[in-house]
C-alpha positions as CSV (number, residue, x, y, z in Angstrom):
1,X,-14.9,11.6,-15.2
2,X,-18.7,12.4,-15.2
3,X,-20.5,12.2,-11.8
4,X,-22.5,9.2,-13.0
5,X,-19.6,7.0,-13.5
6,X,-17.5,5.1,-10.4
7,X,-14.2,4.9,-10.1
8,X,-12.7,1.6,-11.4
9,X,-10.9,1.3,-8.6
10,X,-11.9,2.3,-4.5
11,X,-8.4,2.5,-3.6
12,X,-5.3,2.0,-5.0
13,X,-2.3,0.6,-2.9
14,X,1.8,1.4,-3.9
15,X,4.5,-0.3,-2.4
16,X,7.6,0.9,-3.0
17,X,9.8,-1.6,-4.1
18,X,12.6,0.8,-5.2
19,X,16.3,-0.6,-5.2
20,X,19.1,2.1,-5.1
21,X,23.1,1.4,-6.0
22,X,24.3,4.2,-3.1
23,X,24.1,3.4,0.4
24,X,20.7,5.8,0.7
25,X,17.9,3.9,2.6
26,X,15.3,2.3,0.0
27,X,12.4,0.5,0.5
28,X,13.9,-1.9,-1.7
29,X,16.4,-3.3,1.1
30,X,12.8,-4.5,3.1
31,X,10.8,-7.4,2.1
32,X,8.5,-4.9,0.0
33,X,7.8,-7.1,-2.6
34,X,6.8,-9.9,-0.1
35,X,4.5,-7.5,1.7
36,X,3.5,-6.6,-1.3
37,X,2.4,-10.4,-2.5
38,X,1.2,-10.5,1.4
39,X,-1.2,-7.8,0.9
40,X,-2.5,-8.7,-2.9
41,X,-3.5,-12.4,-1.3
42,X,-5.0,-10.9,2.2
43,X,-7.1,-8.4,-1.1
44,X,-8.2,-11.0,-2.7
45,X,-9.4,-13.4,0.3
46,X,-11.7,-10.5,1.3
47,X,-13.3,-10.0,-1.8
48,X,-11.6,-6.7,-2.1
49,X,-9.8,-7.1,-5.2
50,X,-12.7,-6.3,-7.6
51,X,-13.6,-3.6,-10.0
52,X,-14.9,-1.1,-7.2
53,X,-12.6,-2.6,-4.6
54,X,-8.9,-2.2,-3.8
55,X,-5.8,-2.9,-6.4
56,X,-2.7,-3.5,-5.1
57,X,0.5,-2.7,-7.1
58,X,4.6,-1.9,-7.3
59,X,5.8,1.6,-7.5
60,X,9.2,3.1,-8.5
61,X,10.8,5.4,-5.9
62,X,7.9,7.3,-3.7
63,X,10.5,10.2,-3.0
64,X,10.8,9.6,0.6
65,X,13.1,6.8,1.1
66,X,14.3,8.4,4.6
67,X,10.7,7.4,6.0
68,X,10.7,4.0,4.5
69,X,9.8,1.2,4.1
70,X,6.9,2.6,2.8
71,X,3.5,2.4,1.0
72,X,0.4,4.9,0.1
73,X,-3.1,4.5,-0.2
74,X,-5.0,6.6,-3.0
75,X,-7.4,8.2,-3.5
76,X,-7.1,9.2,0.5
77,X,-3.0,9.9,0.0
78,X,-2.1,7.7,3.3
79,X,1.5,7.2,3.7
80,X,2.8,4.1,5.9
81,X,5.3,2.3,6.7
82,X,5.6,-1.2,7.7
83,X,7.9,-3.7,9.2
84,X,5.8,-6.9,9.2
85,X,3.4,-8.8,7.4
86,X,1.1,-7.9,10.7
87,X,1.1,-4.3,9.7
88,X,0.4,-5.5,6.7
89,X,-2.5,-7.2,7.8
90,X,-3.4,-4.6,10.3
91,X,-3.5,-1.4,7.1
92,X,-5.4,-4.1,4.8
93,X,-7.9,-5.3,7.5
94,X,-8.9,-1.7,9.2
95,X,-7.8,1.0,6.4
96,X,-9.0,-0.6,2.7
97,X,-11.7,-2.9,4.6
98,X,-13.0,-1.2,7.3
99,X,-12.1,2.5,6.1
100,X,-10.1,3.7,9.2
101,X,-6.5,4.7,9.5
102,X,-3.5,2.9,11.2
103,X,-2.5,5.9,12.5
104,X,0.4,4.0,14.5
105,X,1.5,3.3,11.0
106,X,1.1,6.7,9.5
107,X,3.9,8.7,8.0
């Protein structure tokens, strides 16, 4: 990408939503998908979900499914977890609107 162009994206948000057949955690036995939905609405009634502004999508296995539930922010490569749709609302409202890190939520 050329220095004049933007990114079509500011940030892009993964939620694992992973489901394994073995009795390994997965983020796929938490309501990921429901955060998920959670987070794309909270997005969009801030304005954020626009070209230059956040996307919020699925994602396959992250590779750390002992750390889970979990989610990561790029381009900053934040990791969280989450257990509510207040931490949800808490990574959505301070991280991809206001810029700073949950680090409570960190992993």
């Amino acid at each position: 990408m050329s220095s004049d162009q933007t990114a079509f994206y500011s940030r892009h948000v993964f939620f694992c939503t992973n489901r394994r057949d073995d009795d390994r955690p997965c983020c796929g036995n938490h309501p990921m998908t429901q955060w998920r939905d959670h987070a794309k609405d909270r997005v969009k009634a801030l304005g954020l979900a626009v070209q230059g502004g956040v996307r919020i999508n699925n994602a396959g296995c992250l590779g750390r499914c002992e750390e889970g539930p979990l989610l990561v922010v790029y381009p900053d490569g934040v990791w969280y977890t989450c257990h509510s749709e207040a931490d949800i609302d808490e990574i959505v409202d301070s991280h991809l609107k206001g810029g700073r890190v949950v680090e409570r939520l960190r992993r």
